[in-house]
C-alpha positions as MATLAB code, in Angstrom:
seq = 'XXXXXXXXXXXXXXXXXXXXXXXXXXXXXXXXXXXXXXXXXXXXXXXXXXXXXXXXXXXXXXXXXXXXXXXXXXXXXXXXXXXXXXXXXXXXXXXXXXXXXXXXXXXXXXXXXXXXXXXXXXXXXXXXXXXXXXXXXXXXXXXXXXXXXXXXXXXXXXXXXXXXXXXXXXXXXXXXXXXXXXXXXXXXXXXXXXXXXXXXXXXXXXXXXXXXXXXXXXXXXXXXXXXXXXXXXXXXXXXXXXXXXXXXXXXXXXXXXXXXXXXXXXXXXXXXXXXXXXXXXXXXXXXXXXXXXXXXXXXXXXXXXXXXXXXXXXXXXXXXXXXXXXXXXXXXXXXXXXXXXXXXXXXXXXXXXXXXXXXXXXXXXXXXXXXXXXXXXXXXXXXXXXXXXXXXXXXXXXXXXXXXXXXXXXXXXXXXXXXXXXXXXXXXXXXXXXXXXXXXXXXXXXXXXXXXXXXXXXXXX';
ca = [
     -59.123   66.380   22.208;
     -61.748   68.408   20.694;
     -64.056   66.380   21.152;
     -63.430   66.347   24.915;
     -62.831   69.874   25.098;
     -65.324   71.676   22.136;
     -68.021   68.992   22.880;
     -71.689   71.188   23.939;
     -73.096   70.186   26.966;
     -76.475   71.653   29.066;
     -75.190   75.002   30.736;
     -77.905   74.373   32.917;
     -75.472   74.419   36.314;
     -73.424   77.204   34.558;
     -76.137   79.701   34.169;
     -77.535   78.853   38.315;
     -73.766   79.013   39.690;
     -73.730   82.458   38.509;
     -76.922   83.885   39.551;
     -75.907   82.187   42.875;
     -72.374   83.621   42.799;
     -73.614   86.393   41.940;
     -75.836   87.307   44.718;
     -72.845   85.851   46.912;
     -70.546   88.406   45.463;
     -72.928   91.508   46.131;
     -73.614   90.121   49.607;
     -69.925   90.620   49.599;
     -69.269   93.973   48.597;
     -72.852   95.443   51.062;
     -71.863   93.211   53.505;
     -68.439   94.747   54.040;
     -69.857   98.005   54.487;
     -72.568   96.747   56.998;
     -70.615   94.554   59.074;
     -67.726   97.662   59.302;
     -65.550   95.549   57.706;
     -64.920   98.513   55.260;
     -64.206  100.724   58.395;
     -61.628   99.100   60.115;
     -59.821   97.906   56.833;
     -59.883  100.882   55.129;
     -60.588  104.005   56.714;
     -59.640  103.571   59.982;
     -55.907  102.717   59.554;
     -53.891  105.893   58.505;
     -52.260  103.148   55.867;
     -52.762   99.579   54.502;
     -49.864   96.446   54.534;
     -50.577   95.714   50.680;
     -49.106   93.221   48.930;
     -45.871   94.137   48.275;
     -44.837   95.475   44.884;
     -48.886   97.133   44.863;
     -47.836  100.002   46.873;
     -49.982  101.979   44.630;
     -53.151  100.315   45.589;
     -54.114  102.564   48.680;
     -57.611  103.498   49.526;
     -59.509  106.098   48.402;
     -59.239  109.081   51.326;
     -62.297  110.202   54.086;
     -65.112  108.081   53.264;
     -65.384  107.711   49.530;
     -64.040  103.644   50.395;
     -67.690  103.082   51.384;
     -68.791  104.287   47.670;
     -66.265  101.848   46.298;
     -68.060   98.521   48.115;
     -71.383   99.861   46.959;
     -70.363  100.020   43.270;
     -68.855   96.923   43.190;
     -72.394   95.564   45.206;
     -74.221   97.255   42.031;
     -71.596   95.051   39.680;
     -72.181   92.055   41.858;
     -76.186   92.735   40.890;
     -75.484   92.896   37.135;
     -73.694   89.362   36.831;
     -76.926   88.273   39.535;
     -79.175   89.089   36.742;
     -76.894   88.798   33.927;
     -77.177   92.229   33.039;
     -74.310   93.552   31.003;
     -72.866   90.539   32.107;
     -69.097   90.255   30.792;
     -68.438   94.047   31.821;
     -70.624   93.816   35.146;
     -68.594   91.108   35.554;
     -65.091   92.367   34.494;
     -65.430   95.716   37.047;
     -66.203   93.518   39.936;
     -63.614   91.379   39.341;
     -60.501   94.284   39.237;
     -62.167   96.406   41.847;
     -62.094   93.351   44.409;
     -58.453   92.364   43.244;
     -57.500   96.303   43.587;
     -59.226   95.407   47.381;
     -57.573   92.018   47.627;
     -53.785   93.764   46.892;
     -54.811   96.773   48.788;
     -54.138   95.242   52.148;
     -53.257   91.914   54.199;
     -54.565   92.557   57.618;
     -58.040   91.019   56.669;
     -56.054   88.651   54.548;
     -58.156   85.367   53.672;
     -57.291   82.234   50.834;
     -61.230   82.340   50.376;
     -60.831   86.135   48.798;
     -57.734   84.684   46.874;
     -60.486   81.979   45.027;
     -63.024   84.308   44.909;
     -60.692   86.803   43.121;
     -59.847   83.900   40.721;
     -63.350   83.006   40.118;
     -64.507   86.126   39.300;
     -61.741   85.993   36.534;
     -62.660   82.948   35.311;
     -66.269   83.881   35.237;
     -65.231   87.113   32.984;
     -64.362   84.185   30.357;
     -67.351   81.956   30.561;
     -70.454   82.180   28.670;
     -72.334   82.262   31.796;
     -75.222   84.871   30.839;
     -77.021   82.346   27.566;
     -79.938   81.741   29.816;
     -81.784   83.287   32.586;
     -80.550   86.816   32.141;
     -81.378   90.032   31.034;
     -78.752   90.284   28.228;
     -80.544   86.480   26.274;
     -83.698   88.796   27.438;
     -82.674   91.872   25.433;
     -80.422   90.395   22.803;
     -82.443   86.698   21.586;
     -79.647   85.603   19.286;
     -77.426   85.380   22.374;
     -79.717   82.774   24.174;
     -78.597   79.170   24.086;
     -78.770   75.973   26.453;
     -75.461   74.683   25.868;
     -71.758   75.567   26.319;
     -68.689   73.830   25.245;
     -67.582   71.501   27.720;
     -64.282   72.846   28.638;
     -66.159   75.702   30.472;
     -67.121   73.312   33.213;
     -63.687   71.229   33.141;
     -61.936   74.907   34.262;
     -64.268   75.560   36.760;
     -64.118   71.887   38.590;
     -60.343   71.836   37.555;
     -59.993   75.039   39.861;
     -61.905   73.987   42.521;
     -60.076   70.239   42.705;
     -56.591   72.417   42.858;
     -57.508   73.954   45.969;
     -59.416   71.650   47.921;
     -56.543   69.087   47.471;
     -53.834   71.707   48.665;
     -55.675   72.263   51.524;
     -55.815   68.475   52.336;
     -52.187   68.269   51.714;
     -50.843   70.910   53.687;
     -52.706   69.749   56.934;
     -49.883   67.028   56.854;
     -47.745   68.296   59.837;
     -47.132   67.403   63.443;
     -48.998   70.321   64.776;
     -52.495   69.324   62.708;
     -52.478   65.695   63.152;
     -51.920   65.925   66.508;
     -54.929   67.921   67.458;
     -53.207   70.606   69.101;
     -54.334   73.454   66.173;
     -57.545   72.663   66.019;
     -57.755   72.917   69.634;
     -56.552   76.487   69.661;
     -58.530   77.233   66.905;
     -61.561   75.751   69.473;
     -60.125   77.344   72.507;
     -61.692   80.811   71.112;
     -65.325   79.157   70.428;
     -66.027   77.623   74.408;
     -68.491   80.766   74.905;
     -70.595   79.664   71.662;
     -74.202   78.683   73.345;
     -74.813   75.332   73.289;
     -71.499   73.686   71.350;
     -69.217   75.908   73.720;
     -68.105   73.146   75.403;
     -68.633   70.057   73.121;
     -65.804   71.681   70.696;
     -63.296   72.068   73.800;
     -63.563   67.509   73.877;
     -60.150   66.656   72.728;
     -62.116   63.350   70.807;
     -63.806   66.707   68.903;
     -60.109   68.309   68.018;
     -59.446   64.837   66.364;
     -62.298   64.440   64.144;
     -62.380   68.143   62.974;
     -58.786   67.589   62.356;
     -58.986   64.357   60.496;
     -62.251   64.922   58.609;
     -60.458   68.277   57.360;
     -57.574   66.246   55.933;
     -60.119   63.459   54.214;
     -62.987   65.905   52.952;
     -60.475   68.654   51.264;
     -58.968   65.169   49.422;
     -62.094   63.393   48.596;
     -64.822   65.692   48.277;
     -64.423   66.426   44.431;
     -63.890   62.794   43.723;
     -67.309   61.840   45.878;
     -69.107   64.670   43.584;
     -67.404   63.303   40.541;
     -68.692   59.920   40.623;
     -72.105   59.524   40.335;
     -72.731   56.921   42.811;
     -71.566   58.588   45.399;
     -72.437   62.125   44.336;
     -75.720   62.376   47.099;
     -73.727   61.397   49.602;
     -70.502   63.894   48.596;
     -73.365   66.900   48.714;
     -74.879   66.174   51.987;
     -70.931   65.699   53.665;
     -70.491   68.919   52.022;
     -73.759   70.731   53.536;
     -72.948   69.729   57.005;
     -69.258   70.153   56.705;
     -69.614   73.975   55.790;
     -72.651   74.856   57.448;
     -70.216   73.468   60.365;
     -67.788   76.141   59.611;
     -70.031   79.076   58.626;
     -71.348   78.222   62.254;
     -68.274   78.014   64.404;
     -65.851   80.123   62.349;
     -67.929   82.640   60.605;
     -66.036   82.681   57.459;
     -68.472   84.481   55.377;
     -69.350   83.911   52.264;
     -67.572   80.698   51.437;
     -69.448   78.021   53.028;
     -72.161   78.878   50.748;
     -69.905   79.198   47.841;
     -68.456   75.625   48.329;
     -71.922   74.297   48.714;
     -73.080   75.915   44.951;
     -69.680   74.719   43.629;
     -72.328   71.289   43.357;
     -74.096   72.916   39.955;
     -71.134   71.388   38.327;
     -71.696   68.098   39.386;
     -75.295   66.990   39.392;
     -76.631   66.294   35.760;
     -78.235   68.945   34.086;
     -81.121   66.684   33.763;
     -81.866   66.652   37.525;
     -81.308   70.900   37.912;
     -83.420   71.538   35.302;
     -86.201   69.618   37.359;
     -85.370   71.037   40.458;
     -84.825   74.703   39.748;
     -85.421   75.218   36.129;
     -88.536   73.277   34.409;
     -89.190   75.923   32.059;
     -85.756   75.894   30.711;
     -84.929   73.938   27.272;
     -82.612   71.061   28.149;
     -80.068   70.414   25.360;
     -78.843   67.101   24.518;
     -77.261   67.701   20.581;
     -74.017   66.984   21.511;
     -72.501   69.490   18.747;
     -68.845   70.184   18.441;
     -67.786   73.555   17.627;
     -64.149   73.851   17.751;
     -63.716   77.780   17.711;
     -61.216   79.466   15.632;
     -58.988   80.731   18.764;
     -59.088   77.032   19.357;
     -54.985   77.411   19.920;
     -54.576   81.048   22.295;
     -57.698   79.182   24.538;
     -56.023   76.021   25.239;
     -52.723   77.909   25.579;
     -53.827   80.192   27.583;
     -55.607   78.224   30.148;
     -52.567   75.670   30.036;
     -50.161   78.429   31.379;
     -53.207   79.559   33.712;
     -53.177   75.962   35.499;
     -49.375   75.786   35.134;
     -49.150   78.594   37.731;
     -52.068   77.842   40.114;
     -50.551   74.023   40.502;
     -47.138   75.435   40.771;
     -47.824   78.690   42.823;
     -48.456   76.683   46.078;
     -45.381   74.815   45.925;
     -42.482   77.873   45.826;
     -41.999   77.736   49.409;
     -40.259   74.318   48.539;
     -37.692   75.814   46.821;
     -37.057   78.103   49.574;
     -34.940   76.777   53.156;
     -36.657   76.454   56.304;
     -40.463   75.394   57.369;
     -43.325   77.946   55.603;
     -45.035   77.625   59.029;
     -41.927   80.025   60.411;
     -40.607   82.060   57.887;
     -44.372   82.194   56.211;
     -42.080   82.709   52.686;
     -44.850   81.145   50.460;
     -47.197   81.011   52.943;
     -49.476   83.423   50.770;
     -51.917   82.006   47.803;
     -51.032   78.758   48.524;
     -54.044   77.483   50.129;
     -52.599   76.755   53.675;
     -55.926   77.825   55.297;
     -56.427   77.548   59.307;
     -53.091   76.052   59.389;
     -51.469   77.937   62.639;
     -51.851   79.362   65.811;
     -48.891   82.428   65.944;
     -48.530   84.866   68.484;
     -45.810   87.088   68.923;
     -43.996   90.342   70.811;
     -42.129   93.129   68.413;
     -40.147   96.104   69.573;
     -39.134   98.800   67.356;
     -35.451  100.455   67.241;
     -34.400  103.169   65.408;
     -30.817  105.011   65.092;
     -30.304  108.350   63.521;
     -27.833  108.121   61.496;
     -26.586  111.285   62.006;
     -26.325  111.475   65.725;
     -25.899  107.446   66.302;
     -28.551  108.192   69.040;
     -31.230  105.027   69.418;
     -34.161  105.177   70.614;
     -37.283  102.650   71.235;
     -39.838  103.432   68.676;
     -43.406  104.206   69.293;
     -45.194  101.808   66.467;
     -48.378  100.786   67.897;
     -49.947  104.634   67.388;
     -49.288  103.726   63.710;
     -51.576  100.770   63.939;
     -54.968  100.127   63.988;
     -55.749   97.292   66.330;
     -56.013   94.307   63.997;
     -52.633   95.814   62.277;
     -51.116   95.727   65.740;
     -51.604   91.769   65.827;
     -50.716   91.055   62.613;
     -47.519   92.862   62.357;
     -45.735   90.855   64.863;
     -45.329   87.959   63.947;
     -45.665   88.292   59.701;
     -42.049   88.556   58.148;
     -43.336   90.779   55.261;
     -45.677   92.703   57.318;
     -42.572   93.621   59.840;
     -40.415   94.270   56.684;
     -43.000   96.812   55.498;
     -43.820   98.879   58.655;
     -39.682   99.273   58.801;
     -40.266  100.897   55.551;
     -43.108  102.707   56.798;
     -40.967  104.473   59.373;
     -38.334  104.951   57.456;
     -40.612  107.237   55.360;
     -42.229  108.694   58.472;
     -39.292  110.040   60.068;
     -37.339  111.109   56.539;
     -40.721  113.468   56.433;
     -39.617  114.794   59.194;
     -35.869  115.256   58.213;
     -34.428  112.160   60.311;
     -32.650  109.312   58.691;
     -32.765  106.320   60.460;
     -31.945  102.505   60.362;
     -34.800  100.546   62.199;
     -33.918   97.674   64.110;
     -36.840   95.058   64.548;
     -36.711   92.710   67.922;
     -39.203   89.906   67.232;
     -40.258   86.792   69.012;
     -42.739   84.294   67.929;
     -44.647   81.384   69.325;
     -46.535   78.878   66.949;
     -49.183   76.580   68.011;
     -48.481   77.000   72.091;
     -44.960   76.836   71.978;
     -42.514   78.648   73.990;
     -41.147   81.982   72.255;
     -38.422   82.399   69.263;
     -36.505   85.213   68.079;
     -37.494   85.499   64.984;
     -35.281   87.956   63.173;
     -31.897   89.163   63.521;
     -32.296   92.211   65.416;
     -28.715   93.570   63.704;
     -29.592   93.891   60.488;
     -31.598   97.540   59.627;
     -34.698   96.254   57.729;
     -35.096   99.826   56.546;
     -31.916   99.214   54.293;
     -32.668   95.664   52.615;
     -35.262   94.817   49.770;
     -37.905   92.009   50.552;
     -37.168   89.223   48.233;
     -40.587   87.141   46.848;
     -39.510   83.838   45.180;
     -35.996   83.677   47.442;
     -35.191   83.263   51.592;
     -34.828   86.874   53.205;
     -31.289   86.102   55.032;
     -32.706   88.209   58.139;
     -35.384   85.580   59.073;
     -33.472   83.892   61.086;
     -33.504   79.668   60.793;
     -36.308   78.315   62.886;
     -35.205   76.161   66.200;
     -34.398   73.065   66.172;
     -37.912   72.326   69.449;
     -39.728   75.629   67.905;
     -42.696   72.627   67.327;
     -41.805   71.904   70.689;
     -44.835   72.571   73.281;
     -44.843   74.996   75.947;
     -45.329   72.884   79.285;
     -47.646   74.519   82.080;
     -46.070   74.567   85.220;
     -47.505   72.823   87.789;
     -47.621   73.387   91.894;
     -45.037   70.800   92.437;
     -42.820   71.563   89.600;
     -42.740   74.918   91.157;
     -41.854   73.774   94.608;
     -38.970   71.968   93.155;
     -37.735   74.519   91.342;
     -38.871   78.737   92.245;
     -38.139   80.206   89.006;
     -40.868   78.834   87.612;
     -44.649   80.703   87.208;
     -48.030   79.672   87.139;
     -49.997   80.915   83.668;
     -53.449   80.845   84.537;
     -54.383   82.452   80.710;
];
């Protein structure tokens, strides 16, 4: 074991993942400001949906959100050049979990495992080469690390691709029909438009999902088919950078290859200069016992996190009750229709509540169709109108559709949300149990169908 774990190795693909990462994560942090991502998150909405049980996290008031991003770009800069490295690193890792917990309208799984990353990367000795602190400080310098540093990182990387793979195993994906509503919004892209509305297209993008989230690592892993597992993974997320403009992660995925190739071949490709280390020293370290144990309980969680919704009743892809860090990415097509009720308590008078002037516009989507998003804006009023001296019971009526099928109520519309507390790890009794044909597809009426029988509509949308 400590020979497998202590064992020095090259750090040669350590030391370029983070200046690579690195400029990734300050590309990040500017980039959110730029692209007014920081705007409509943050300042725009008169609150956030944060994750609940962070209702402290909210953003910093007027426009001092904007200063926030562009100290977390300078931190992002620091682990770049290694500069400062562990503490450059440490700042940019809480201030982007403080954004991460701070709201869910923007939510993403590729912030969740750039969050952990950035943790991770706290821990390793990423900054012995190529940086300003070996620069300034020469006893720091080395070419090697012990070889558990890069077993963590692929470790991490293997736990989510293969979750990924795994939880495209449902009707709805193999079938085609998500991936062609995920396509349906992409026919105006110039010149793939209309190649990515072919229903042969829906099937491979849905199928080559499934087999490159389970296989990738393993390709990379093996050295014979390592070449081959890089240029699948070029295409495959220059694919979705292109058609889904996911930011930063396509390019993130594609550097996760520095811990595959051989140190041997990127040293000669992007570091000649560099001293390549071949010693093969083992230093077993003296916390030797808290590393191991702590990493242990660290993997314990991130294999086990994704599974909770097991242990809870009814389908994930309806209740969404584990839906979040779990790594079900692209998964689901949901639309839905909410109206607010609320009843003063003292008068027994209800009324139809005005939400939507609460909302900012990506808000309004989200909260119709999210169980702990509705949970929370009941809350939210709750506290509204008690400022004002009312107290009320709020009364959400919620339909849903998932993946182009007809409508569901979703919760019971009798029980005051304001009233009940949101329960993580266990069902929320007010989601009500999903249909029995909720997978079911919504049929388009046709001209004859409608001759037959008048109650039916054409939907030309």
């Amino acid at each position: 074991m400590n020979k497998f774990l202590f064992k020095h190795i090259d750090n040669t693909g350590l030391v370029l993942w983070r200046v690579v990462f690195g400029l990734l994560i300050t590309i990040q942090a500017f980039g959110e400001i730029l692209l007014g991502s920081v705007k409509r998150n943050f300042i725009d909405p008169e609150f956030t949906f944060n994750f609940i049980g962070f209702d402290f996290l909210q953003p910093l008031p007027g426009n001092w959100m904007y200063v926030y991003f562009a100290i977390m770009g300078i931190f992002g800069i620091g682990v770049m050049l290694g500069y400062k490295y562990r503490w450059s690193m440490f700042f940019y890792a809480l201030m982007w979990t403080c954004v991460y917990l701070m709201q869910k309208s923007s939510y993403n799984n590729h912030y969740y495992l750039m969050m952990l990353l950035c943790w991770l990367m706290v821990f390793l000795p990423a900054n012995k080469w190529l940086s300003l602190d070996a620069k300034q400080n020469p006893l720091l310098k080395s070419p090697s690390m012990p070889r558990w540093v890069i077993l963590v990182l692929i470790l991490q990387v293997w736990i989510v691709y293969t979750y990924a793979s795994v939880a495209k195993l449902y009707p709805d994906w193999l079938d085609g029909t998500t991936t062609k509503l995920l396509m349906a919004g992409k026919k105006d892209y110039w010149l793939v438009g209309d190649i990515l509305q072919q229903e042969w297209v829906h099937y491979t993008i849905a199928y080559v999902g499934i087999l490159f989230d389970l296989l990738i690592v393993p390709l990379l892993l093996w050295r014979k088919t390592r070449v081959i597992g890089f240029a699948v993974s070029v295409f495959f997320h220059l694919f979705n950078s292109i058609v889904f403009q996911i930011g930063i992660f396509p390019y993130m995925s594609i550097a996760f290859a520095f811990f595959f190739f051989s140190s041997e071949t990127l040293q000669r490709l992007f570091l000649p200069n560099k001293e390549l280390y071949n010693a093969s020293e083992v230093i077993v370290p003296k916390q030797k016992t808290l590393l191991i144990s702590c990493f242990t309980i660290y993997f314990i969680f991130q294999i086990g996190l994704p599974l909770r919704h097991w242990a809870i009743p009814d389908d994930v892809l309806w209740n969404e009750e584990g839906h979040r860090l779990s790594w079900r990415m692209m998964l689901r097509s949901k639309g839905g229709i909410l109206n607010v009720y609320t009843v003063d308590k003292a008068t027994g008078k209800r009324v139809k509540y005005d939400y939507l002037s609460m909302l900012s516009k990506k808000q309004r989507r989200n909260v119709k169709s999210k169980p702990d998003i509705i949970w929370q804006l009941a809350q939210r009023i709750k506290a509204v109108e008690a400022k004002k001296g009312n107290d009320v019971e709020v009364y959400m009526d919620v339909k849903i559709k998932i993946n182009g099928s007809p409508y569901h109520r979703l919760i019971d519309q009798e029980v005051d949300l304001a009233s009940v507390p949101w329960k993580i790890f266990t069902h929320n009794p007010w989601i009500l149990p999903s249909p029995v044909d909720y997978h079911k597809k919504e049929e388009r009426p046709t001209r004859e169908n409608i001759l037959k029988n008048p109650n039916l509509e054409l939907n030309n949308n």
